[in-house]
C-alpha positions in Angstrom: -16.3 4.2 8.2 -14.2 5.3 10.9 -10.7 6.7 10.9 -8.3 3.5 11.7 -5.7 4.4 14.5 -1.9 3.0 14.0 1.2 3.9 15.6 2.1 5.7 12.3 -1.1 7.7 11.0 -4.5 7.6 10.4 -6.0 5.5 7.7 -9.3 7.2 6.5 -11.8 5.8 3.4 -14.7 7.0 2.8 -16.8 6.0 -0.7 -13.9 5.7 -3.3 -11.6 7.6 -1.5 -9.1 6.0 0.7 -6.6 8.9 3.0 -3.8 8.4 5.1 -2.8 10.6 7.4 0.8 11.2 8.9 1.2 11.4 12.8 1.1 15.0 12.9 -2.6 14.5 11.5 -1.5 16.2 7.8 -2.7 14.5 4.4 0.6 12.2 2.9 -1.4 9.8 0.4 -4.9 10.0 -1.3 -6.1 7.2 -3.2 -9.3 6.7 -5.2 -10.9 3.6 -7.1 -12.9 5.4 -9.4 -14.3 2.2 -11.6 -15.0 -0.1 -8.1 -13.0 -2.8 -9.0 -10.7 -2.5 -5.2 -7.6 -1.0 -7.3 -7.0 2.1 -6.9 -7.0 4.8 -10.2 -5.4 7.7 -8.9 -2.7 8.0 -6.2 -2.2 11.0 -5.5 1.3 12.2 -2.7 1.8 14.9 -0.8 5.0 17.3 0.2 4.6 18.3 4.3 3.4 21.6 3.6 0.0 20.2 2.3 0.5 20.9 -1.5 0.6 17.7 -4.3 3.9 16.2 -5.0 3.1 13.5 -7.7 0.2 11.5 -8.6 -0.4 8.2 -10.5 -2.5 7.4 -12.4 -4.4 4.2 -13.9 -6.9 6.4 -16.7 -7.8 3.4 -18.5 -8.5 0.9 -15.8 -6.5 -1.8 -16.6 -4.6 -2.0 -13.3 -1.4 -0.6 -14.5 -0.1 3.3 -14.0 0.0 5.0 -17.6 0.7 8.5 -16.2 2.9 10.1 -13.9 2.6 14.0 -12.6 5.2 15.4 -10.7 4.9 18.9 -9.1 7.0 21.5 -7.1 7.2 22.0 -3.4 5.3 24.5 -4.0 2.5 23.3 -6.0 3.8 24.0 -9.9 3.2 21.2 -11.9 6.8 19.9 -12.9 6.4 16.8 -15.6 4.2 14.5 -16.7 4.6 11.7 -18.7 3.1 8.4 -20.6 4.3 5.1 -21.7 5.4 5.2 -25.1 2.7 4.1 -27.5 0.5 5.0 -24.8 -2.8 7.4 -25.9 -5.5 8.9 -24.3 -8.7 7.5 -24.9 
């Protein structure tokens, strides 16, 4: 599929992977349906400089986030977190 122009960014998607991309062409968002169900699993942010600034994450499939990742300006992972009650299957 072919990158969709807009005013703001570029709006990429290619397989399960869906990208946007700010005006001055650098990665903001990244978003991935990993089960194929049009929902998206992972979202994934980004600071300017490139490096990942949180993500979200749906890990089991049920269309809700159940984890949260924050990280640095500089790439450090910060936090993370679950619901309470929440476990990893």
């Amino acid at each position: 599929m072919t990158p969709s122009p807009s005013p703001a960014g570029i709006l990429h998607q290619k397989g399960p992977y869906q990208a946007y991309y700010g005006p001055d062409g650098k990665i903001e968002r990244l978003l991935k349906d990993v089960d194929g169900d049009g929902r998206a699993d992972a979202v994934i942010l980004y600071w300017p400089n490139g490096k990942i600034r949180a993500g979200e994450i749906d890990s089991d499939h049920d269309g809700t986030v159940d984890r949260w990742e924050y990280y640095s300006g500089e790439g450090r992972k910060g936090c993370a977190a679950r619901p309470m009650g929440h476990h990893r299957r």
